[in-house]
The first five atom37 places (N, CA, C, CB, O) and aatype in JSON, in Angstrom:
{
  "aatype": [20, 20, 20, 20, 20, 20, 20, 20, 20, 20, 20, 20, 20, 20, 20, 20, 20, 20, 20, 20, 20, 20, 20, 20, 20, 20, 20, 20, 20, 20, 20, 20, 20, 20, 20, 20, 20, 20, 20, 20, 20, 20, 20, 20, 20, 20, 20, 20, 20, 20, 20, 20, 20, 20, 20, 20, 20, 20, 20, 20, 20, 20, 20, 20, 20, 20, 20, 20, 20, 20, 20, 20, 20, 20, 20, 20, 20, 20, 20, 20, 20, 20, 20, 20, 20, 20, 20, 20, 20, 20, 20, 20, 20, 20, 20, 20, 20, 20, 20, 20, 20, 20, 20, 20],
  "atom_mask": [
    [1, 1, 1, 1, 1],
    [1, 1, 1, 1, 1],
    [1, 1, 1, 1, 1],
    [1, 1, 1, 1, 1],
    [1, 1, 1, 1, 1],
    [1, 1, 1, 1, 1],
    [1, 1, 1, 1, 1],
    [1, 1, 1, 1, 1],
    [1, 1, 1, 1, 1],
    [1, 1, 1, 1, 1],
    [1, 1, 1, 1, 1],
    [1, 1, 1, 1, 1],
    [1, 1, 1, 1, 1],
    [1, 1, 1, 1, 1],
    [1, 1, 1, 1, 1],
    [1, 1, 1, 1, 1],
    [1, 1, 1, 1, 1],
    [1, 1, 1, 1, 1],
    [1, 1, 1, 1, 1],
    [1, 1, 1, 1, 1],
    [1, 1, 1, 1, 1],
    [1, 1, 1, 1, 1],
    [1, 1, 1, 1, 1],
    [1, 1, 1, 1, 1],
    [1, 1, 1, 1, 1],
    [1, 1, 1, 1, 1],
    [1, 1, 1, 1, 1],
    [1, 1, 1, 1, 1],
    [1, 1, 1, 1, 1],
    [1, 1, 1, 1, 1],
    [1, 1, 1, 1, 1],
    [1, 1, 1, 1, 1],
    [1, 1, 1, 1, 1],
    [1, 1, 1, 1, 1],
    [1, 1, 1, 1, 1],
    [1, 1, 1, 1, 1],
    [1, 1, 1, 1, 1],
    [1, 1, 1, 1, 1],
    [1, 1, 1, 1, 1],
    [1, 1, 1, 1, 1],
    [1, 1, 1, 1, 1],
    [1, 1, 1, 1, 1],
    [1, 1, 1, 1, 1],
    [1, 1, 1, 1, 1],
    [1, 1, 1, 1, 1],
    [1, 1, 1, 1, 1],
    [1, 1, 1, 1, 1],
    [1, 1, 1, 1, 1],
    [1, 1, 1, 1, 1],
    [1, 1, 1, 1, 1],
    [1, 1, 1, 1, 1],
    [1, 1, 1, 1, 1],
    [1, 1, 1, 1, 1],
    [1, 1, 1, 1, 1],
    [1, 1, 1, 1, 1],
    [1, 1, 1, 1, 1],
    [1, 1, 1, 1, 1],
    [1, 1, 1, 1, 1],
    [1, 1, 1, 1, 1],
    [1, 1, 1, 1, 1],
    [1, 1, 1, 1, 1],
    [1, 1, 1, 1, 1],
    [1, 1, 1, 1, 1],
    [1, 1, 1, 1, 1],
    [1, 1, 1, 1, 1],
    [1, 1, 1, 1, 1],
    [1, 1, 1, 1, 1],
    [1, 1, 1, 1, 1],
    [1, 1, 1, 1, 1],
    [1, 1, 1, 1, 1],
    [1, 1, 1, 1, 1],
    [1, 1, 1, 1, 1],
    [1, 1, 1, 1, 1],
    [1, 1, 1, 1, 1],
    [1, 1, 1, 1, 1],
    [1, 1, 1, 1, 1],
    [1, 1, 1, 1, 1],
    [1, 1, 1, 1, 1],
    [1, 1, 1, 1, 1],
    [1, 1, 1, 1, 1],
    [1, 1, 1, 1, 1],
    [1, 1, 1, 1, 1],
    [1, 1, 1, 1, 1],
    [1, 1, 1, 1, 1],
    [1, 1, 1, 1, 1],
    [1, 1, 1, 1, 1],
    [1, 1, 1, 1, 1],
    [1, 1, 1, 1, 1],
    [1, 1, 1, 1, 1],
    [1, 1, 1, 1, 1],
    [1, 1, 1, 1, 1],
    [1, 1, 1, 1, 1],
    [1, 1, 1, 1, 1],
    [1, 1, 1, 1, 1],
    [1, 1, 1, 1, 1],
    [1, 1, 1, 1, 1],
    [1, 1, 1, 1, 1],
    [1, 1, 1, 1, 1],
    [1, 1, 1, 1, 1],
    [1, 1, 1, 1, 1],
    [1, 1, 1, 1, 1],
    [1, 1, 1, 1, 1],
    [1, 1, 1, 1, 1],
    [1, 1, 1, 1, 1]
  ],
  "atom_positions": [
    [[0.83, -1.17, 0.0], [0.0, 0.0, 0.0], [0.89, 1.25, 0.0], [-0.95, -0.01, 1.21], [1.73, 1.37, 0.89]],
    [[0.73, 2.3, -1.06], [1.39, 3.63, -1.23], [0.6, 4.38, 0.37], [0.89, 4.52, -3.08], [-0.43, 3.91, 0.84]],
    [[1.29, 5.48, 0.93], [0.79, 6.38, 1.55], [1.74, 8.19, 1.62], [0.62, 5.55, 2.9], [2.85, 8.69, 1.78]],
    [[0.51, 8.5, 1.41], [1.4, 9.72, 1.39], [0.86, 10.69, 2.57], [1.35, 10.49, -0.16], [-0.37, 10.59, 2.67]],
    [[1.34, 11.47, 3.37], [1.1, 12.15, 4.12], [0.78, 13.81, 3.34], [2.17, 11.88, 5.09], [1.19, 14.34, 2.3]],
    [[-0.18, 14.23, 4.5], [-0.61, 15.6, 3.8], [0.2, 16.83, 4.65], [-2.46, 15.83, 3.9], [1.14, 16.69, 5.44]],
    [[-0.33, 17.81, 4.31], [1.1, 19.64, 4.74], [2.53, 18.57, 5.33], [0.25, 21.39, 7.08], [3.19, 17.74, 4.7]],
    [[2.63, 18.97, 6.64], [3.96, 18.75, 7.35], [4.34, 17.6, 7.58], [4.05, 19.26, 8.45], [5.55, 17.38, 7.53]],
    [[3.47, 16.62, 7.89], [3.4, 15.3, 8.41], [4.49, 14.47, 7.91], [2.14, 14.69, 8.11], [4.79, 14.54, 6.72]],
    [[5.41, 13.34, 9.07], [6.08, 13.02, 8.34], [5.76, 11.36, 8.93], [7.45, 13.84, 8.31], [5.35, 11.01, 10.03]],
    [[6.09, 10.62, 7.86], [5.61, 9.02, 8.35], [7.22, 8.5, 8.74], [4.67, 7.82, 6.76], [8.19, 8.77, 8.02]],
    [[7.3, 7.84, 9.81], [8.51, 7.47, 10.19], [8.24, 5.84, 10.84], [9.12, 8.66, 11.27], [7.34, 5.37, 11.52]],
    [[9.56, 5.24, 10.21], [10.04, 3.6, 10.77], [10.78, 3.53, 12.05], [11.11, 2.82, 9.7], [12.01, 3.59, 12.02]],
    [[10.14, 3.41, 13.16], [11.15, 3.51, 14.2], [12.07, 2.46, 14.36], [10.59, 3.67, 15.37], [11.88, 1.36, 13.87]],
    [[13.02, 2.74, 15.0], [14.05, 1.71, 15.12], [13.37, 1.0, 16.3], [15.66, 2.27, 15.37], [12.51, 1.39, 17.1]],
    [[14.22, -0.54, 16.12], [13.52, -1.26, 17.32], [14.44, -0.99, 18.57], [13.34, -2.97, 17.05], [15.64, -0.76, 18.44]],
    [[13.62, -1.04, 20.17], [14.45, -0.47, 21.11], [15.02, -2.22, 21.03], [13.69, 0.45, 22.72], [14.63, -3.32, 20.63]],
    [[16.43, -1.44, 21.85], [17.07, -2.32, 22.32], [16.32, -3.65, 23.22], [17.94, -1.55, 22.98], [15.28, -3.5, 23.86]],
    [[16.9, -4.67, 23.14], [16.48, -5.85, 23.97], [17.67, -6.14, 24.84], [16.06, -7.16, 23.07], [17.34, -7.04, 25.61]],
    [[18.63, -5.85, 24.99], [19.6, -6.25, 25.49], [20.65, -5.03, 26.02], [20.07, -7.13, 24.54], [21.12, -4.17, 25.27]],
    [[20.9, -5.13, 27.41], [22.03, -3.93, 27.77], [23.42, -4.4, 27.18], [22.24, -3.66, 29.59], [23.71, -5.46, 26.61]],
    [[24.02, -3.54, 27.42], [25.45, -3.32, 27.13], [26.22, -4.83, 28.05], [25.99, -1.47, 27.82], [27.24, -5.38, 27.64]],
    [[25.57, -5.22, 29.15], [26.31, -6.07, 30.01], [25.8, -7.16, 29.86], [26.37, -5.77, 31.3], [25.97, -8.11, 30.62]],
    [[25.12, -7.15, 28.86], [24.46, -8.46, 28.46], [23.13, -9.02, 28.6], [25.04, -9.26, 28.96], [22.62, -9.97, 28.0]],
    [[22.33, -7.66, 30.18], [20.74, -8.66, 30.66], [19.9, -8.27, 29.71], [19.86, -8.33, 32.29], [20.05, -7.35, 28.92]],
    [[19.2, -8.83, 29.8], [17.56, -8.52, 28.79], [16.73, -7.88, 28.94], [16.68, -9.31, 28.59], [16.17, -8.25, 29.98]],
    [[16.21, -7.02, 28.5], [14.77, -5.82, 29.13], [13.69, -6.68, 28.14], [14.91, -3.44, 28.54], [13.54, -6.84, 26.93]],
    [[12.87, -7.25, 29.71], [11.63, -7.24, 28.86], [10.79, -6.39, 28.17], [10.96, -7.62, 29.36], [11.27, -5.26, 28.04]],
    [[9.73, -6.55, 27.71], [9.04, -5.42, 26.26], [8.2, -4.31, 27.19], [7.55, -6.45, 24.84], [7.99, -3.14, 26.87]],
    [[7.86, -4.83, 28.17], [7.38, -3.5, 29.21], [8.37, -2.34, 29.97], [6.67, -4.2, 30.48], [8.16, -1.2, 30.39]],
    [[9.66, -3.3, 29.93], [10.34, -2.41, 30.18], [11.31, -1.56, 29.21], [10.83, -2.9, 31.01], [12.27, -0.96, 29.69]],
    [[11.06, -1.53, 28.05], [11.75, -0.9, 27.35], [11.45, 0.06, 26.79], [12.13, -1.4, 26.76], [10.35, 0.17, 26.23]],
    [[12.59, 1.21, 26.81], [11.99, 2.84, 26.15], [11.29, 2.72, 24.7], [13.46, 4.07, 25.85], [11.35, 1.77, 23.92]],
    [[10.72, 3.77, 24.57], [10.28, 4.37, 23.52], [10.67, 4.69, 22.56], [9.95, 5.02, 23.67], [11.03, 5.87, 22.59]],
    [[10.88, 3.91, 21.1], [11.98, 4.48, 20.24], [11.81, 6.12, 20.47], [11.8, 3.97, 18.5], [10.93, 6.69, 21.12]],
    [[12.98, 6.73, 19.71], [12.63, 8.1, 19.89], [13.38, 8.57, 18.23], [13.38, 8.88, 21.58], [13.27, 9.72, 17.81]],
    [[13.95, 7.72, 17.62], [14.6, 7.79, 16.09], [14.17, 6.65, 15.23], [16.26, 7.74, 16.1], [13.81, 5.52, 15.57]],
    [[14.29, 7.18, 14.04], [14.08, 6.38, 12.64], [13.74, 6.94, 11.44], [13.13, 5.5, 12.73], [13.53, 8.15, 11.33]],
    [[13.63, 5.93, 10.21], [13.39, 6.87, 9.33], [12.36, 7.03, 8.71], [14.06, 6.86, 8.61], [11.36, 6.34, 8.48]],
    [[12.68, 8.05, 8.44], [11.73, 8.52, 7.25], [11.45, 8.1, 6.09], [11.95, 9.44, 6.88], [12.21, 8.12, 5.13]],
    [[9.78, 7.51, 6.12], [9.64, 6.7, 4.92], [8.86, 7.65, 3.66], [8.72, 5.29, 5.36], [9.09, 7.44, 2.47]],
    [[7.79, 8.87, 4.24], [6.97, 9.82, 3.35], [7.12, 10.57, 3.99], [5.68, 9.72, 2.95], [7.48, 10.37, 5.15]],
    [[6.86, 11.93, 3.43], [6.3, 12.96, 4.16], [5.74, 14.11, 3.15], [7.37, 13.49, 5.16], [5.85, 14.11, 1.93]],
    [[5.29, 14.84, 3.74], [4.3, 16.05, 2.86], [4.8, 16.99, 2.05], [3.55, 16.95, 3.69], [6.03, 16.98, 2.04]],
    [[4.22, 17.91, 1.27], [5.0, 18.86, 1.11], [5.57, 20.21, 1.73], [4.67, 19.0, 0.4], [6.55, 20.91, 1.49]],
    [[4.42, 20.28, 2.69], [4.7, 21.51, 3.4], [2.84, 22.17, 3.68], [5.93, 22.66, 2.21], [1.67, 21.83, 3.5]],
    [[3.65, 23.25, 4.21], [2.16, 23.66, 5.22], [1.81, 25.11, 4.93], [2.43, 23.56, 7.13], [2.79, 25.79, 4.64]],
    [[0.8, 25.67, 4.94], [1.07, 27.54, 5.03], [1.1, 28.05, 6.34], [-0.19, 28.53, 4.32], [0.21, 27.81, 7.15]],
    [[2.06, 28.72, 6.58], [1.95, 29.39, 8.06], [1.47, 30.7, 7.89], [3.34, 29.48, 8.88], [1.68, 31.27, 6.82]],
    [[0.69, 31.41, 9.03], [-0.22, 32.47, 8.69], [0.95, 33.39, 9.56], [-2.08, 32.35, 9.23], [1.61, 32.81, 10.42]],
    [[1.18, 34.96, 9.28], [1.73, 36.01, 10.06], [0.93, 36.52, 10.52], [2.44, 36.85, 9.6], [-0.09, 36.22, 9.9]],
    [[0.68, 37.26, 11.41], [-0.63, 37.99, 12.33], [0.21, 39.48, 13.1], [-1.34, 36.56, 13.94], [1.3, 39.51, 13.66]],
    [[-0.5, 40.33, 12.92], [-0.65, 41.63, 12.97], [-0.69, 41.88, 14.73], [-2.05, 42.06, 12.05], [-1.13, 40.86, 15.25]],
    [[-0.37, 42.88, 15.71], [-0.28, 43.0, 16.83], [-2.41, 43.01, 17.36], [0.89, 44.46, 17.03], [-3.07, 42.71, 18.34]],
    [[-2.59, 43.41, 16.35], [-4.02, 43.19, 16.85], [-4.85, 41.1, 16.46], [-5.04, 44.76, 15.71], [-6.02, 40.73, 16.55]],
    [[-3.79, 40.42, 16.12], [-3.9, 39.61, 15.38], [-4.73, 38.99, 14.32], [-3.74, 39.18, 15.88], [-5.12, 37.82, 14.31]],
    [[-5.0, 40.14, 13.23], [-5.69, 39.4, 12.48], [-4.38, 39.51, 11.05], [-7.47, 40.09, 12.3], [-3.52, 40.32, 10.67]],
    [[-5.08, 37.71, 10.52], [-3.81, 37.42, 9.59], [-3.37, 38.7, 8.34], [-4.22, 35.88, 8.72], [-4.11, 39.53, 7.8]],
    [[-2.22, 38.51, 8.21], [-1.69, 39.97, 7.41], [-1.27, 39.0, 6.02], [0.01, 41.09, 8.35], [-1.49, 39.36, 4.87]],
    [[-0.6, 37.67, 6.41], [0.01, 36.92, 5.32], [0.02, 35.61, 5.51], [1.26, 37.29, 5.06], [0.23, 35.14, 6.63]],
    [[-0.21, 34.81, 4.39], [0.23, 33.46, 4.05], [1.26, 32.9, 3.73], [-0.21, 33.11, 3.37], [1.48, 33.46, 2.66]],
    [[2.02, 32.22, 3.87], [3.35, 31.76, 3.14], [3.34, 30.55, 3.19], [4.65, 32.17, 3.63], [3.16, 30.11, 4.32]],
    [[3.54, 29.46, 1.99], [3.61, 28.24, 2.14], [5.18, 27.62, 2.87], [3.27, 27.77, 0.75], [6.16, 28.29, 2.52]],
    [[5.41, 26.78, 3.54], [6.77, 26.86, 3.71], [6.85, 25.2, 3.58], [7.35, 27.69, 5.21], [6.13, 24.36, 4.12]],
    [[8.11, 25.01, 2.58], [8.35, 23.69, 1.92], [8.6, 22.73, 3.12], [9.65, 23.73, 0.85], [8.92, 23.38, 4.11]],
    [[8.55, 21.28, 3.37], [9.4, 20.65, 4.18], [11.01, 20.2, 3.65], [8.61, 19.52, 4.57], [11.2, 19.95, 2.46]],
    [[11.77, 20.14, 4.34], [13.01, 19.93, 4.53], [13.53, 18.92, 4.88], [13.35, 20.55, 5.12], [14.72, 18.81, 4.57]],
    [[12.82, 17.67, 5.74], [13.36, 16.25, 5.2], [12.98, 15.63, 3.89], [12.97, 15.25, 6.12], [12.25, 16.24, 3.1]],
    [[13.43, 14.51, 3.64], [13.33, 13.73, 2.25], [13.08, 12.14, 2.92], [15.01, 13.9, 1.11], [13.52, 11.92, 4.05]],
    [[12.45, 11.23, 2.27], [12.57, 9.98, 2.42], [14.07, 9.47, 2.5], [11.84, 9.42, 1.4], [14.77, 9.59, 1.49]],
    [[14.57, 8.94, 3.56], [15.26, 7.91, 3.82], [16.56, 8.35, 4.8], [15.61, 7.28, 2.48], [17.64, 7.79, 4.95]],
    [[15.91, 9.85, 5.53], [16.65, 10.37, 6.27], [16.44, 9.71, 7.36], [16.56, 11.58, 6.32], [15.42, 9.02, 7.4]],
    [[17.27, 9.74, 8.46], [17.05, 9.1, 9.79], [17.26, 10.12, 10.87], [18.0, 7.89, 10.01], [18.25, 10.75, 11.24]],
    [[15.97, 10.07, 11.3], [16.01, 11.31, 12.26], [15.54, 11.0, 13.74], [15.06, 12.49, 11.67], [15.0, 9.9, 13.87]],
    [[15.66, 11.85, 14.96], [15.4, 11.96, 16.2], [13.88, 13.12, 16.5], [16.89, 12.44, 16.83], [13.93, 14.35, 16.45]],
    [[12.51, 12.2, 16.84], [11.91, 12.71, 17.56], [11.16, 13.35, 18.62], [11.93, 12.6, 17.4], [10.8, 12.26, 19.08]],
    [[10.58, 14.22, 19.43], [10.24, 13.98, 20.37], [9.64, 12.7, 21.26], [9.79, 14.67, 20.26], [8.98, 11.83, 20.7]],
    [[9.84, 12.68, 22.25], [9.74, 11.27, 22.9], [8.17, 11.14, 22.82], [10.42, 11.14, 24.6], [7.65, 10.16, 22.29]],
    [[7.52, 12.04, 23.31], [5.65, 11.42, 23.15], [4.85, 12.18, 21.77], [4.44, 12.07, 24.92], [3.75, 11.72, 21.48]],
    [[5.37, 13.25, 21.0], [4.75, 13.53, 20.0], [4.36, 12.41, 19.17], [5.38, 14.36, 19.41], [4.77, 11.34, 19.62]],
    [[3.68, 12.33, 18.05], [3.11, 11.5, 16.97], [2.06, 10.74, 17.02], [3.86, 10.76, 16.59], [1.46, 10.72, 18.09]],
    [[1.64, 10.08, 16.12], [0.58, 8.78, 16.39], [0.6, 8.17, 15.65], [-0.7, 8.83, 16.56], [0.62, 8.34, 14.43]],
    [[0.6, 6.62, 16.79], [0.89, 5.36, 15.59], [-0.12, 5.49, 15.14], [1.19, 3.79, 15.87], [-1.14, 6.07, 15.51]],
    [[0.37, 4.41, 13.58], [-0.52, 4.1, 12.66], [-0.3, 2.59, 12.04], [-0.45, 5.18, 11.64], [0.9, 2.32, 12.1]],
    [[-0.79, 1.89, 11.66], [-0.45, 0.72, 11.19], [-0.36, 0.52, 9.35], [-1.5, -0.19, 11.9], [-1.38, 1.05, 8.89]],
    [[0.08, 0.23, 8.78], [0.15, -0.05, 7.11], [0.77, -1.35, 7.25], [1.14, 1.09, 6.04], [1.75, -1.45, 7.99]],
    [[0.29, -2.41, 6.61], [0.52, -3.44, 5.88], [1.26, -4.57, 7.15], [1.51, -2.92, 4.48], [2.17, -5.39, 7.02]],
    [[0.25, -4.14, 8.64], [1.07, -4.82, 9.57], [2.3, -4.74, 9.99], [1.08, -5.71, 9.37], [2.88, -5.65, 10.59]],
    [[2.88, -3.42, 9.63], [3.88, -2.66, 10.43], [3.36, -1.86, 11.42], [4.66, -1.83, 9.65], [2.17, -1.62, 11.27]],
    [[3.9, -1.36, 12.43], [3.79, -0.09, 13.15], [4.45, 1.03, 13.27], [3.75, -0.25, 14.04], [5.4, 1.01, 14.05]],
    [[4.14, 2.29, 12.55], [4.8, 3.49, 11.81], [4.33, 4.29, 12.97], [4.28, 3.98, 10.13], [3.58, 3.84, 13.84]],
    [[4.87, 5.66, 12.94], [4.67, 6.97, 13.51], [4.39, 8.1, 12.53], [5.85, 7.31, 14.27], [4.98, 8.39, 11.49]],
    [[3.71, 8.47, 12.9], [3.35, 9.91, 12.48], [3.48, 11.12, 13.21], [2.16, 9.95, 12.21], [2.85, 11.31, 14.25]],
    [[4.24, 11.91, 12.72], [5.16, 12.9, 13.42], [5.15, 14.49, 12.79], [6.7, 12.26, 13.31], [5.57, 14.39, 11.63]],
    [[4.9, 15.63, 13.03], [4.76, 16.94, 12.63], [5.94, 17.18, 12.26], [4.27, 17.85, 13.51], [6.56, 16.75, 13.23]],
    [[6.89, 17.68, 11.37], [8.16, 18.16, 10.42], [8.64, 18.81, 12.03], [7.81, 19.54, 8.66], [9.75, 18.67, 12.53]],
    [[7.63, 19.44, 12.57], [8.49, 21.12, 13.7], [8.3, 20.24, 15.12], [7.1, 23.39, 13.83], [7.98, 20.85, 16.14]],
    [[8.49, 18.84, 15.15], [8.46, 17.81, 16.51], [9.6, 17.03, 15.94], [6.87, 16.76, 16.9], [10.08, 16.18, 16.69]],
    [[10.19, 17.18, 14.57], [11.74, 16.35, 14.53], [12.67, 17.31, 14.86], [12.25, 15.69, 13.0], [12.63, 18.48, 14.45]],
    [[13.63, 16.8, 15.67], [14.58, 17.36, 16.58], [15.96, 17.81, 15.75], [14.88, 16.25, 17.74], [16.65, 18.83, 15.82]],
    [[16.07, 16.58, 14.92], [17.49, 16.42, 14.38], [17.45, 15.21, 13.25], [18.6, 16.04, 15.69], [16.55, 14.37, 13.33]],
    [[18.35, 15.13, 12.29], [18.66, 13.83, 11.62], [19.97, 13.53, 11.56], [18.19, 13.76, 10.33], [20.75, 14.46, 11.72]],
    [[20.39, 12.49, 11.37], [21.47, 11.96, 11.41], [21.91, 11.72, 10.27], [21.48, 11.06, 12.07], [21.26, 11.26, 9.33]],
    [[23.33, 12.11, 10.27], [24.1, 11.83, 8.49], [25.08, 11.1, 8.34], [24.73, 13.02, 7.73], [25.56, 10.93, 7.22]]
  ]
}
């Protein structure tokens, strides 16, 4: 199944958390963090952000492009997004301005 996300949205593959510490014990699945990185499989084109006037009514529109690409690997906020499921995976859905960073 194709999916494409709409304005900012970006669809992301999280990495799987670790199962195993550094010293060797095992974290069971309740106990293990929250991915918080992965990549990027779609995302949108972008969003319009409105400017607003000191009395705030809008003065301007501007579309503003997104700036990741598919197959970047990036760091998100720890509770932003919402899963979603496709094809019996479990993906995230994540706002472009809730990714932190990507990795190169």
């Amino acid at each position: 199944m194709k999916f494409r996300p709409l304005q900012d949205w970006t669809l992301i593959r999280p990495n799987l958390a670790s199962e195993k510490t550094s010293g060797g014990i095992y974290i069971p699945d309740a106990a293990q963090e929250k991915p918080q990185h992965g990549e990027v499989l779609a995302i949108g084109e972008g969003r319009f952000k409105e400017e607003k006037d000191k009395k705030g009514k809008v003065t301007e529109k501007k579309f503003e492009k997104t700036t990741l690409k598919p197959g970047d690997r990036v760091f998100y906020e720890k509770y932003s997004g919402t899963k979603i499921e496709i094809d019996h995976e479990e993906l995230v859905m994540v706002r472009e301005e809730d990714v932190l960073g990507y990795i190169q």
